[in-house]
C-alpha positions as CSV (number, residue, x, y, z in Angstrom):
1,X,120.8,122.9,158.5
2,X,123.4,126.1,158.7
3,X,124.5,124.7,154.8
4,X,121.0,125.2,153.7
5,X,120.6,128.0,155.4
6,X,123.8,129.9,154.3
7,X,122.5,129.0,150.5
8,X,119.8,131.4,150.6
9,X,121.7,134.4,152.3
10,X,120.9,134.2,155.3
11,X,122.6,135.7,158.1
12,X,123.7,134.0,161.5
13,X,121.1,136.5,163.4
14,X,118.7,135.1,160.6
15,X,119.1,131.7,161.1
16,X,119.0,131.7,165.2
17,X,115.8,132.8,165.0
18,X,114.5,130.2,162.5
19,X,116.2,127.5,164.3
20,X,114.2,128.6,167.1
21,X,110.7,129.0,164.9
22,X,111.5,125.0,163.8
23,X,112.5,123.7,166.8
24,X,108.9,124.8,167.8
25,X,108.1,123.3,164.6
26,X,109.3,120.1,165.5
27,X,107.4,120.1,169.4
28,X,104.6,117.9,169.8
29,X,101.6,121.0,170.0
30,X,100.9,119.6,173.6
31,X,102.8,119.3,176.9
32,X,102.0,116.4,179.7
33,X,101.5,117.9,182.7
34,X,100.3,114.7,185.4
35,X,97.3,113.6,184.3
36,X,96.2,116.8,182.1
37,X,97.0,117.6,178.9
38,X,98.1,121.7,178.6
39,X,97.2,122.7,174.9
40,X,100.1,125.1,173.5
41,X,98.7,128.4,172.2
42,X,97.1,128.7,168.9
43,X,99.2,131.4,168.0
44,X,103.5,132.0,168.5
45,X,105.3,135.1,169.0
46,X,108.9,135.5,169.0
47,X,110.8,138.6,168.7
48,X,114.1,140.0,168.7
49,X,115.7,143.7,168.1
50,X,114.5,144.3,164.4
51,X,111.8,141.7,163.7
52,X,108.5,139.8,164.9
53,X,107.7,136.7,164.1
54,X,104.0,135.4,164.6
55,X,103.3,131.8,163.7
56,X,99.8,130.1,163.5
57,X,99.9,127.3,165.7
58,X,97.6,124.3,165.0
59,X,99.0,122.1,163.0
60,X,96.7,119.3,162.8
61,X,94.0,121.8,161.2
62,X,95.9,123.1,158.6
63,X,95.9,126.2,161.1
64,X,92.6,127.0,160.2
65,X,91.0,130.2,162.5
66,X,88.9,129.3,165.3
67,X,87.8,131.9,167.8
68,X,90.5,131.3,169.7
69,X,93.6,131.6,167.3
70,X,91.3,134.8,166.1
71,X,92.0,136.3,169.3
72,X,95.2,135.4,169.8
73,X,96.4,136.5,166.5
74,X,94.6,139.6,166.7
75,X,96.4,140.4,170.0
76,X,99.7,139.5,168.8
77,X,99.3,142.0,165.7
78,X,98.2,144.9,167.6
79,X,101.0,144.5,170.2
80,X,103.4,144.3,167.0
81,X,101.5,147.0,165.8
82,X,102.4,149.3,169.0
83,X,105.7,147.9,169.7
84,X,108.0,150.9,168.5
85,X,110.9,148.4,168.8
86,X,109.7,146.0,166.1
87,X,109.6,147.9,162.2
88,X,108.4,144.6,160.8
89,X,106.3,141.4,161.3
90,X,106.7,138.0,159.5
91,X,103.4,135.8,159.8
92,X,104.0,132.1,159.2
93,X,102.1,128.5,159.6
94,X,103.7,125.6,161.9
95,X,103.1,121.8,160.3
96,X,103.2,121.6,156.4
97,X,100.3,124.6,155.5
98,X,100.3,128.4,156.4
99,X,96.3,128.6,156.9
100,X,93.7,126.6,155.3
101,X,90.6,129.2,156.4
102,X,88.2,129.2,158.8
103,X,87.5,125.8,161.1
104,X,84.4,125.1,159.8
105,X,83.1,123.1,162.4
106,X,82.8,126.8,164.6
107,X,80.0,127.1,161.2
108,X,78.5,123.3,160.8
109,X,74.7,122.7,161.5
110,X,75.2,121.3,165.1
111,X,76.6,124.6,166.6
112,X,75.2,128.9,166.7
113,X,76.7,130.1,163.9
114,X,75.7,133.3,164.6
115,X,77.6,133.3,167.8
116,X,80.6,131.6,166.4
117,X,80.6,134.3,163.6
118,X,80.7,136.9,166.4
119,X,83.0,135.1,168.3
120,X,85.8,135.5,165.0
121,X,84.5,139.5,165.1
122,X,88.5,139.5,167.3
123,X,89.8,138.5,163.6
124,X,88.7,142.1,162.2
125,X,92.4,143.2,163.0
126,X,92.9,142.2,159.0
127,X,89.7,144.2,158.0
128,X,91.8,147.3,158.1
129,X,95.4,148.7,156.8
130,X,98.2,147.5,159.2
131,X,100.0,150.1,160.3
132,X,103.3,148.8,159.7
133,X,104.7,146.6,156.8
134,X,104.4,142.8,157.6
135,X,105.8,139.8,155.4
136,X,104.1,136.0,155.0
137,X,105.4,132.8,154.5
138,X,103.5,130.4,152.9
139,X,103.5,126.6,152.3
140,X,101.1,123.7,152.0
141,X,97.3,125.0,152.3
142,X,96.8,128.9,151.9
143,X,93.1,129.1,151.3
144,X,89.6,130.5,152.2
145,X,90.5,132.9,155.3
146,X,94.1,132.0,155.1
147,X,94.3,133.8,151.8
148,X,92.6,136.7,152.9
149,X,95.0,136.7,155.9
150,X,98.1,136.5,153.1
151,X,96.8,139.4,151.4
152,X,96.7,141.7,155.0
153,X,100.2,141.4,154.5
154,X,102.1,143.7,152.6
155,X,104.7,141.0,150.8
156,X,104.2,137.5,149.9
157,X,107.1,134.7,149.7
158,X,104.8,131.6,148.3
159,X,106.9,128.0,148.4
160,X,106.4,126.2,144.9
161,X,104.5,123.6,146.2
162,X,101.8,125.8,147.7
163,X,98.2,125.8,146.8
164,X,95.8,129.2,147.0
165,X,92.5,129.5,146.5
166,X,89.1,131.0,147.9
167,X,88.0,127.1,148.9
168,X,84.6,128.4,150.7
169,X,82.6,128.6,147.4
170,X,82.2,124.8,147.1
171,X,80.5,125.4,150.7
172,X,78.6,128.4,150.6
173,X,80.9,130.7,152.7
174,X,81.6,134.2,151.1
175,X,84.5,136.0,151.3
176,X,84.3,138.7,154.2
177,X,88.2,139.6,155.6
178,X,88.9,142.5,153.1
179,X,89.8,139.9,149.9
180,X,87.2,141.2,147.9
181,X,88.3,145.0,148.8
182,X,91.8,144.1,148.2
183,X,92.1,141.5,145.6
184,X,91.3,143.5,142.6
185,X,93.9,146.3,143.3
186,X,96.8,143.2,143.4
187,X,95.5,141.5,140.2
188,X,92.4,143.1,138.4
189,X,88.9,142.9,138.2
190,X,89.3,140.2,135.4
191,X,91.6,137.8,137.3
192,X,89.6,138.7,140.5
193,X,86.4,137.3,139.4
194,X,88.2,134.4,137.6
195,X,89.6,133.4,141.6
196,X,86.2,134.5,143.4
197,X,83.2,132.8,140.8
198,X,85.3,129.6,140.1
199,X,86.9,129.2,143.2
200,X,89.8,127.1,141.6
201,X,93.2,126.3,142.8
202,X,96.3,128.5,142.0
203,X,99.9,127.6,142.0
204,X,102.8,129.4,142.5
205,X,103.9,129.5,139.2
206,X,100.4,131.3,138.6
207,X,99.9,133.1,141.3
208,X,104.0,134.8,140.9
209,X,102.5,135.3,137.2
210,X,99.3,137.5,138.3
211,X,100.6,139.4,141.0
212,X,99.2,136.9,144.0
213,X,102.2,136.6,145.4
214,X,106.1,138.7,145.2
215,X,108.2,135.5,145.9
216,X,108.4,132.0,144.5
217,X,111.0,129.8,146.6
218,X,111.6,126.1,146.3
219,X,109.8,123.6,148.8
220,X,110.3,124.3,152.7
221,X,111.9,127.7,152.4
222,X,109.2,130.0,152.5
223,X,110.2,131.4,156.0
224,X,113.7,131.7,155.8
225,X,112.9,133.2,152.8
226,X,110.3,135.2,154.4
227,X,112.6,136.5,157.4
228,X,115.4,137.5,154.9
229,X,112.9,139.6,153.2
230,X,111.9,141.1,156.7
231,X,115.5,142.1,157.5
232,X,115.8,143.9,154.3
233,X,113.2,146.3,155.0
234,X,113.8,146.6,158.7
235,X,117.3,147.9,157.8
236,X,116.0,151.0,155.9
237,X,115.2,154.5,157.8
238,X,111.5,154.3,159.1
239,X,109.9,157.1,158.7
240,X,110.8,157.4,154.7
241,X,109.8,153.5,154.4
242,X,106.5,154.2,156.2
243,X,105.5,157.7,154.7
244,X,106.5,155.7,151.0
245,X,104.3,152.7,152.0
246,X,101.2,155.1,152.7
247,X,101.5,157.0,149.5
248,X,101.4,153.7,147.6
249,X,98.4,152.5,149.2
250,X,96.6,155.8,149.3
251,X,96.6,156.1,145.7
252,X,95.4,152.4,145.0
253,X,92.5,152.6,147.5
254,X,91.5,156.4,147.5
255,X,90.5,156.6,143.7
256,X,87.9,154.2,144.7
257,X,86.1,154.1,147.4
258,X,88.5,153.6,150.1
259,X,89.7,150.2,151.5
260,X,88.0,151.0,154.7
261,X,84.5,151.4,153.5
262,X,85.4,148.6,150.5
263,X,85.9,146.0,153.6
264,X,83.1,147.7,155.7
265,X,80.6,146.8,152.6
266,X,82.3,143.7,152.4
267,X,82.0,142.5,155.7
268,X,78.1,144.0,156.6
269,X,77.2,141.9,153.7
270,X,76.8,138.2,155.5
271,X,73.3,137.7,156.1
272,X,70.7,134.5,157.2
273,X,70.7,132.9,153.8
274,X,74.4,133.2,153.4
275,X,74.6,131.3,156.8
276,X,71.9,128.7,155.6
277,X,74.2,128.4,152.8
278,X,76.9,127.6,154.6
279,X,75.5,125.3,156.8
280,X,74.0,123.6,153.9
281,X,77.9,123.6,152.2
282,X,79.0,121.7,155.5
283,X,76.8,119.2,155.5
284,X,77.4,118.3,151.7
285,X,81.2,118.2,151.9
286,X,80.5,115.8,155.2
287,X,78.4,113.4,152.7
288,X,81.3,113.9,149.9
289,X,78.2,115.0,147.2
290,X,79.9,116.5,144.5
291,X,76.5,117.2,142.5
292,X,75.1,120.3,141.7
293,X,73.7,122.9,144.9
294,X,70.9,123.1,142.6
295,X,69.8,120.1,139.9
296,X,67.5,121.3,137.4
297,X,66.6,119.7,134.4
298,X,66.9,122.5,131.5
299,X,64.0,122.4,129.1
300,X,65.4,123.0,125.3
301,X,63.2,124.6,122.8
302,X,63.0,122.7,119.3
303,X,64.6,125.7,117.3
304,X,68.0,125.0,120.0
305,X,68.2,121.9,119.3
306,X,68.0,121.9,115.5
307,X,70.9,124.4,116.3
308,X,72.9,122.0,118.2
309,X,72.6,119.4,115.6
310,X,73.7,121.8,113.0
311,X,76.9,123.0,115.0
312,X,77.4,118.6,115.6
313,X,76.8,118.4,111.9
314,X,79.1,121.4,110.6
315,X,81.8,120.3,113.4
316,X,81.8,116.8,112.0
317,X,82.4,117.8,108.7
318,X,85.2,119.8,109.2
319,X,86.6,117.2,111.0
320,X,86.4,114.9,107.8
321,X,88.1,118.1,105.8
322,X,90.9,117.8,108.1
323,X,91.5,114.3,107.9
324,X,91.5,114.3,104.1
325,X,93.8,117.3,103.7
C-alpha cells in the first residue's frame, strides 16, 4: 500500500489519513452488539490540522441519499463550513461508487412522496455556494443526485472507470440540487442540454474533455488523488485563496441571474405531475419495460411517404454509384 501510495506523491501525513479512510472502507457497515445490530452512520467525518474528509457511507446502495445521509451530510458540511481550523473539505463514497442519487424507494408508489421529498429539504446545504473550497473523489456510480452533489464541489478528481450521468430521466425525476443552475457555467448550454434531454452515460475520458470533471486518475485512486489535491490548496494563504475563489464565481453567476435565484427557480419547480411521473418511472424500472412512456402510433400523410421512398430510392442509388466506382 505505502509503494502505491508514494507513486502518486503523496505524503506520509497524506497517506495516514487514507489508510484510515480505507480501513473504514474495508469494515463490515454494521457492528454486533448482543442480539442487535447497530447500523454505522450514513455519513463519515474525519479530520485533521489542514483537511476534512466526509465520506458517504452506504455501500450497499451505491450511497444513494436517503433522508438520513441528507441530514447527516448536511450537518457534516456546515460544521466544516464553520470550523476555522479546517480551509478545505474532500467528499468521497465508501464501497466501489461515490453516489448513485437519490434512494428511490424514499419516492416509489408505496410510500408519501411528498413527505419523503421534505424529509431530503436537510440536503439543500448543496442548493447554495459553499463557503469554502471542497474537492470530490469519484469512482464507480456518480449519477442522478450524486452528480449534482459532485458539482457542489469546487474540483473534481474522476477515476477512469467512473460513470456520470443525470440517470432520473429514464424515471421521471428532474433535476432539482442546483445542476441545472450550475451545469451550463462548467460546460455550456449546448453540452448541458445534450447531458439533461438524453440523459446518457459519460466517461471520464468525456467528461475531462467537456469540462465535467478537473482530474482523470487511473482505477481506485480517486481519493488519494483527491486528498493530494486538498493539501495543495490548504497550503496557500486563505484569505487571497478565498477572496480569488469569490471573484471567479461572482463573475460566472452574476452576469446571469445569480446562482442563488438560478437554484431557487430550479428547486420551486417540482410539482404533483412531476411526482406522478416519478412514481410512474419507479414502477416501470421495477417491471424492467424499456418501451416508450408514451406509445403512439404516428399517422404519415401520403405526400411523406412518397418522400421517404424517394430519399430510400436516391440513397440506393448512390449506393450502386459507389460500388461501381
Amino acid at each position: 500500500m505505502a509503494n502505491v501510495l508514494n507513486r502518486y506523491g503523496l505524503t506520509t501525513l497524506h497517506r495516514l489519513m487514507i489508510k484510515r479512510c480505507l480501513r473504514r472502507r474495508q469494515k463490515v457497515s454494521t457492528k454486533a452488539i448482543g442480539s442487535d445490530i447497530v447500523a454505522e452512520s450514513s455519513v463519515l467525518v474525519d479530520k485533521d490540522d489542514h483537511i476534512t474528509l466526509i465520506g458517504l457511507n452506504r455501500p450497499d446502495n451505491r450511497n444513494s441519499i436517503n433522508a438520513d445521509t441528507a441530514k447527516r451530510l448536511s450537518e457534516a458540511l456546515t460544521d466544516f463550513e464553520n470550523d476555522r481550523t479546517s480551509p478545505v473539505a474532500v467528499i468521497y463514497g465508501i464501497g466501489g461508487s461515490f453516489c448513485a442519487g437519490q434512494d428511490l424507494t424514499m419516492l416509489d408508489s408505496n410510500s408519501n412522496s411528498k413527505e419523503n421529498l421534505s424529509a431530503l429539504s436537510t440536503y439543500k446545504t448543496i442548493h447554495r455556494h459553499s463557503q469554502k473550497p471542497i474537492v470530490c473523489g469519484i469512482n464507480g456510480y456518480c449519477v442522478g443526485d450524486g452528480l449534482e452533489l459532485a458539482m457542489f464541489c469546487d474540483l473534481r478528481v474522476m477515476e477512469n472507470t467512473a460513470v456520470l450521468g443525470f440517470f432520473g430521466r429514464f424515471t421521471g425525476y428532474s433535476i432539482s440540487c442546483g445542476g441545472i443552475a450550475r451545469l451550463p457555467a462548467m460546460i455550456g448550454y449546448s453540452r448541458s442540454l445534450d447531458l439533461v434531454l438524453t440523459g446518457r452515460r459519460v466517461s471520464g475520458k468525456e467528461a475531462l474533455q467537456m469540462g465535467l470533471v478537473n482530474r482523470l486518475v487511473a482505477t481506485g485512486t480517486a481519493l488519494g488523488q483527491a486528498v493530494n489535491l486538498a493539501f495543495s490548496i490548504a497550503k496557500f494563504p486563505l484569505e487571497a485563496l478565498q477572496k480569488d475563489r469569490q471573484a471567479v464565481y461572482k463573475n460566472c453567476y452574476e452576469r446571469r441571474k445569480g446562482l442563488s435565484a438560478a437554484i431557487t427557480e430550479e428547486t420551486t419547480s417540482i410539482n404533483n405531475s412531476i411526482l406522478s411521473e416519478i412514481k410512474e418511472g419507479i414502477a416501470r424500472l421495477k417491471e424492467g419495460k424499456t418501451d416508450s412512456w408514451q406509445v403512439k402510433p404516428k399517422v404519415i400523410p401520403a405526400w411523406e411517404q412518397e418522400e421517404i421512398l424517394h430519399e430510400q430510392k436516391f440513397a440506393s442509388n448512390e449506393n450502386i454509384i459507389d460500388i461501381k466506382s
